[in-house]
C-alpha positions as CSV (number, residue, x, y, z in Angstrom):
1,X,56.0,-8.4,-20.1
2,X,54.4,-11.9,-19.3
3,X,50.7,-12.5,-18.9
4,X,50.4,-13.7,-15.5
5,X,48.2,-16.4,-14.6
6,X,46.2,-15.9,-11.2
7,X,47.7,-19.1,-9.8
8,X,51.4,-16.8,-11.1
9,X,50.8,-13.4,-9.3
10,X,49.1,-15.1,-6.1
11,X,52.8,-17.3,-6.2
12,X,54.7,-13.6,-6.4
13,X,52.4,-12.3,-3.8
14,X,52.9,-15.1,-1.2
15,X,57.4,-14.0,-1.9
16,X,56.1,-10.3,-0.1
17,X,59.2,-9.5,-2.0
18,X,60.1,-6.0,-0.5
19,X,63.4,-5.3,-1.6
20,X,63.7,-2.7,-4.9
21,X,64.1,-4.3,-8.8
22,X,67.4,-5.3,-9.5
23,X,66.8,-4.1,-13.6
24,X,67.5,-7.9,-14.6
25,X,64.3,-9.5,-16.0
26,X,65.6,-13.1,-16.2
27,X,66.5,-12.9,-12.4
28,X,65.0,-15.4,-10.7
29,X,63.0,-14.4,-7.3
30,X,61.8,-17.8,-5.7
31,X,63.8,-19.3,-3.4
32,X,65.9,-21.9,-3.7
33,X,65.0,-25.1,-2.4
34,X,67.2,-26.0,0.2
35,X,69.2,-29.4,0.1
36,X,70.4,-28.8,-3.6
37,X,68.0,-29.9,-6.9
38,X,65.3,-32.4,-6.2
39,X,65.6,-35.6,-8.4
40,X,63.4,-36.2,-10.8
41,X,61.0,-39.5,-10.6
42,X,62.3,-42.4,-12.5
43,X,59.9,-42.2,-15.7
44,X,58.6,-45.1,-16.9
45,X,58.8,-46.4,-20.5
46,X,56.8,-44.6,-22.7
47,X,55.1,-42.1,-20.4
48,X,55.7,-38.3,-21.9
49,X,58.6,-36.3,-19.3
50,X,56.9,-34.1,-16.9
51,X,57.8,-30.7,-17.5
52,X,58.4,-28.3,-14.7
53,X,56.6,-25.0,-14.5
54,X,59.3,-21.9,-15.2
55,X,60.9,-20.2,-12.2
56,X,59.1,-16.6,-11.3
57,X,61.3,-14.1,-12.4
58,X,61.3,-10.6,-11.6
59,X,59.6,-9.8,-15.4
60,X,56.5,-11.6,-13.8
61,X,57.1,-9.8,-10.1
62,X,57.3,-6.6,-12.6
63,X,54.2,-7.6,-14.6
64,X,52.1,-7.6,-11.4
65,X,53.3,-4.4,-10.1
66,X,52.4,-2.8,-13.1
67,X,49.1,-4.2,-13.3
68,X,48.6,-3.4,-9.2
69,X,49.8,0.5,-9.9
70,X,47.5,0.9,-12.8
71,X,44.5,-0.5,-10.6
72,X,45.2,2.0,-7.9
73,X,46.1,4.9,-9.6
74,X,44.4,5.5,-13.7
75,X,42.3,8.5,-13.0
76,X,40.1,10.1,-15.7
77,X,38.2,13.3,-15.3
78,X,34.4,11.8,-14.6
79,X,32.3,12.5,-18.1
80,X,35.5,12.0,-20.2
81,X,34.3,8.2,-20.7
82,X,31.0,7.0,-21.5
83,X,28.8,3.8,-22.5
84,X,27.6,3.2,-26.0
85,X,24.8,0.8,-26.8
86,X,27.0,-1.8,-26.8
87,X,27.6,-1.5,-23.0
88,X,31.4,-0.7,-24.1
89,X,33.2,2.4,-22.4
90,X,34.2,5.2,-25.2
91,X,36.1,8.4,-25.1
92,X,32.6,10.5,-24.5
93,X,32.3,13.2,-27.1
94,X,30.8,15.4,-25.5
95,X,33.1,15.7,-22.8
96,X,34.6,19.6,-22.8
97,X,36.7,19.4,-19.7
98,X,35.7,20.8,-16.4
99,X,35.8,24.2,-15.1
100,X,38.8,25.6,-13.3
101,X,36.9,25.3,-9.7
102,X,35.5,22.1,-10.1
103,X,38.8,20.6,-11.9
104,X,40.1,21.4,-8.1
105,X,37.5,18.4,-6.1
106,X,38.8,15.1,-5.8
107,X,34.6,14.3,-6.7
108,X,35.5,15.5,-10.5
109,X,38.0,12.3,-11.2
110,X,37.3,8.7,-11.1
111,X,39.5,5.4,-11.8
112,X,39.8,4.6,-15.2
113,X,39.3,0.6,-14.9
114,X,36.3,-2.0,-14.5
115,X,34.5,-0.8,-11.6
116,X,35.2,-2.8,-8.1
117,X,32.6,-0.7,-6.1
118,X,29.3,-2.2,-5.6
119,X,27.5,1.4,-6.5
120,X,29.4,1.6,-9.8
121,X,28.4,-2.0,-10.6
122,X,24.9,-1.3,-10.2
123,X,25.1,1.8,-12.6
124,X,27.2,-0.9,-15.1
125,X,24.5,-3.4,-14.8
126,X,21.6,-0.8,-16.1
127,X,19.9,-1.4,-19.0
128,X,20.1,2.3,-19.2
129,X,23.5,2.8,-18.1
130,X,24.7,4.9,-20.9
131,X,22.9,7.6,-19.5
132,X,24.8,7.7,-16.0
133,X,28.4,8.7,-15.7
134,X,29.0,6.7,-12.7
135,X,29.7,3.6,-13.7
136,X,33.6,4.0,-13.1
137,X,34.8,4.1,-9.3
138,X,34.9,7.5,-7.7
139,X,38.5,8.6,-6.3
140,X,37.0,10.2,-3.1
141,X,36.0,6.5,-2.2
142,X,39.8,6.1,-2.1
143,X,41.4,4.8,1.4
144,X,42.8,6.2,3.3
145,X,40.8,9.3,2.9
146,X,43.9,12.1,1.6
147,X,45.7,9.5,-0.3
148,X,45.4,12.4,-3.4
149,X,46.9,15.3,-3.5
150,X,45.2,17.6,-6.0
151,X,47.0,20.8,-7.1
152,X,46.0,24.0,-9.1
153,X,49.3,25.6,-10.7
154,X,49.1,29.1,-9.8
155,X,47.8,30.6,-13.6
156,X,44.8,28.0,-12.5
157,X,45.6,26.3,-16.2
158,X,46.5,23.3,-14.9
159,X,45.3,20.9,-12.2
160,X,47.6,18.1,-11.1
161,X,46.5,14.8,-8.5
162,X,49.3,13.3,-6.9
163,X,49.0,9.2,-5.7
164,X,50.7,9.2,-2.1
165,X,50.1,5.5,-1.7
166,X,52.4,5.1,-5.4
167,X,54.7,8.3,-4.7
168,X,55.8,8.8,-8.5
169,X,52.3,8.7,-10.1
170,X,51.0,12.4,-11.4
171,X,47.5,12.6,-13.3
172,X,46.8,15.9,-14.8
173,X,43.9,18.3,-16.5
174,X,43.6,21.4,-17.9
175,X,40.4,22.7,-17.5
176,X,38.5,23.8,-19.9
177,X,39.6,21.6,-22.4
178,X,39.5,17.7,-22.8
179,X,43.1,17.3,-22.4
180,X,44.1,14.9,-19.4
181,X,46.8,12.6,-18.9
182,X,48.6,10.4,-16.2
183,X,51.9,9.2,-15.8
184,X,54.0,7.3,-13.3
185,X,57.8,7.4,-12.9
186,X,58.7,5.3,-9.7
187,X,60.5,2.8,-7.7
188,X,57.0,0.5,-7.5
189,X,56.9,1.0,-4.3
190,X,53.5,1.1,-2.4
191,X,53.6,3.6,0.8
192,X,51.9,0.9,3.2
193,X,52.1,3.1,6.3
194,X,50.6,6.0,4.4
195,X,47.3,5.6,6.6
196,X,49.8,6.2,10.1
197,X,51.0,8.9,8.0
198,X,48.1,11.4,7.4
């Protein structure tokens, strides 16, 4: 997929394209300018020809959903990460999993990207900080409160979270252990009206 500049994605933001992916990367998805092709300036002798930015196509509107449904929705079992020295987040070793009742509270999990909250940013900025575990963004801080849906599979070996604001996203951990995992499978479709909805 393309890198997308910021000046790209805010350009693919401002199309509030709301209709599904057609499956067709090279389609294009900015308008067409009405009144046909615009002519180009007369150069003049010698100048280098302007070139025109590249259409937005729906790889880039594809690009940004990705990158907007692995913001909202990379959870992580909280102690499963830590800091080194180095101020850079590693797998934590001594993370064993958590236990089967607290695998069950939406407190146990946070969002496994740079932190956005002002708390977890604080903890970041310590020259301390790899001695806290809450430098990553807690998913109870989530709105609107009940966007998760967290599940205990009846032999209480696996625990399950459910996104409901990117229906298709599953995050999973089986307690006890330090296996987790997360997974979407969607349309990249964001439930807006999920906050009328609870």
């Amino acid at each position: 997929l393309p890198v997308l500049t910021v000046e790209n994605a805010e350009k693919v933001l401002a199309l509030a394209l709301d209709k599904p992916f057609t499956g067709k990367p090279d389609t294009v998805i900015e308008p067409e300018v009405e009144g046909g092709e615009e002519e180009p300036p007369a150069e003049e002798e010698g100048a280098e020809p302007v070139e025109k930015p590249p259409k937005l196509t729906e790889a880039d509107r594809l690009a940004l959903a990705i990158q907007d449904i692995d913001f909202d929705t990379a959870v992580v079992p909280k102690g499963s990460y830590a800091l080194n020295e180095a101020h850079v987040v590693v797998p934590s070793s001594d993370f064993k999993g958590l236990g089967a009742t607290e695998a069950t509270g939406l407190t146990k999990y946070a969002h496994f990207r740079p932190p956005s909250s002002i708390a977890s940013l604080r903890a970041l900025a310590r020259t301390d900080a790899e001695f806290y575990s809450t430098f990553l963004d807690p998913l109870e801080a989530d709105l609107p409160r009940g966007c998760w849906a967290v599940r205990q599979d009846p032999s209480a070996t696996l625990v399950t979270l459910r996104s409901l604001v990117w229906p298709g996203y599953s995050a999973f951990h089986v307690p006890g252990t330090s296996k987790y995992g997360g997974a979407y499978f969607g349309y990249a479709t964001k439930c807006n009206d999920l906050a009328f909805m609870l």
